[in-house]
Structures are given as structure tokens and as C-alpha cells.
C-alpha positions as CSV (number, residue, x, y, z in Angstrom):
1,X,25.0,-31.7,7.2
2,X,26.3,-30.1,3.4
3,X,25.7,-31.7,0.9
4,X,28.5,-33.3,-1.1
5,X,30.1,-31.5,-3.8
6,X,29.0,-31.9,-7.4
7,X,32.6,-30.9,-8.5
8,X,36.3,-31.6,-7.9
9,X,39.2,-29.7,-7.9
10,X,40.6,-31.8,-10.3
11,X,37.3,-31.4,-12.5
12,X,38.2,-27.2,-12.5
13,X,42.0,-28.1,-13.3
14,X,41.0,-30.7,-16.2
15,X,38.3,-27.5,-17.9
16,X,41.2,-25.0,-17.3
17,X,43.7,-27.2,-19.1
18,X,41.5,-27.9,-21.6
19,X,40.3,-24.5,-22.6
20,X,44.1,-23.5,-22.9
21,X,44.8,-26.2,-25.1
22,X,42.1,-25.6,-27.3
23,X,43.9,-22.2,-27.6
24,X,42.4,-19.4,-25.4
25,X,45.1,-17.3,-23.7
26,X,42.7,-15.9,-21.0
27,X,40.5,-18.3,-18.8
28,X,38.4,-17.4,-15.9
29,X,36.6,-20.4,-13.7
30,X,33.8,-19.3,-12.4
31,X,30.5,-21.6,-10.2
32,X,27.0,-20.4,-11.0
33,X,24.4,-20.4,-8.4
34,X,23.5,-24.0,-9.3
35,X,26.9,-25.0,-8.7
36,X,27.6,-25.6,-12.0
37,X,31.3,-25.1,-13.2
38,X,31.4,-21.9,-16.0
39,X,34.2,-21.4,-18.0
40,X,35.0,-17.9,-20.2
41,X,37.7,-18.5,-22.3
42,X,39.2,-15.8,-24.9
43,X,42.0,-14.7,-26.5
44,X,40.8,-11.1,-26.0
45,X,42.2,-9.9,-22.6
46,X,39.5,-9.7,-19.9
47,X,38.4,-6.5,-18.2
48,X,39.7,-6.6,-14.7
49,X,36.5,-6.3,-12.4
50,X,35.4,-2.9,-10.9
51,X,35.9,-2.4,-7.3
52,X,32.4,-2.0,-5.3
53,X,32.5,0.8,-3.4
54,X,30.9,-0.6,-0.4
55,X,34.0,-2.9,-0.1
56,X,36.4,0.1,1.3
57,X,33.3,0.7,3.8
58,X,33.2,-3.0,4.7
59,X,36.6,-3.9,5.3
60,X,37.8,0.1,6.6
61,X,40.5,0.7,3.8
């Protein structure tokens, strides 16, 4: 059996909202290895992720 989760959706929405009202433009929601929830907030625009170059191998694009 899984355990239960530590986390709700609700819980994500509440930290997203939050960080946008506290003024960030950009927010990325992110769960740690722990399962803890992680938050980045800025108002710097976030680098978009590289792509891994196995991924084109892995899923034949």
C-alpha cells in the first residue's frame, strides 16, 4: 500500500497564490525528494529548462 500524501492540491494552489500576491510575476512549484513542496518565486523571468538529449532517444523524436 502508498503511503498517504503529505500535501494537497489545494496546499500547492494556496503557496502559488500566495507567492503572486506577495508580488512575484514568475512561480514554479516544484516537490523535493522528501516530498516537500518548493516554491521559486521571482520577478526575473525564469530560464526555460534545457532539453536532455537522451529524451529524443527515449521517446524516437
Amino acid at each position: 500500500m502508498t503511503a498517504r500524501a503529505r500535501f494537497t492540491q489545494s496546499d500547492v494552489s494556496r503557496a502559488m497564490k500566495a507567492a503572486r500576491e506577495a508580488g512575484y510575476d514568475h512561480v514554479r512549484v516544484g516537490i523535493d525528494v522528501q516530498g516537500n513542496i518548493v516554491v521559486d518565486a521571482s520577478n526575473a523571468p525564469m530560464m526555460k529548462a534545457r532539453e536532455n538529449p537522451l529524451d529524443r532517444l527515449l521517446l524516437n523524436r
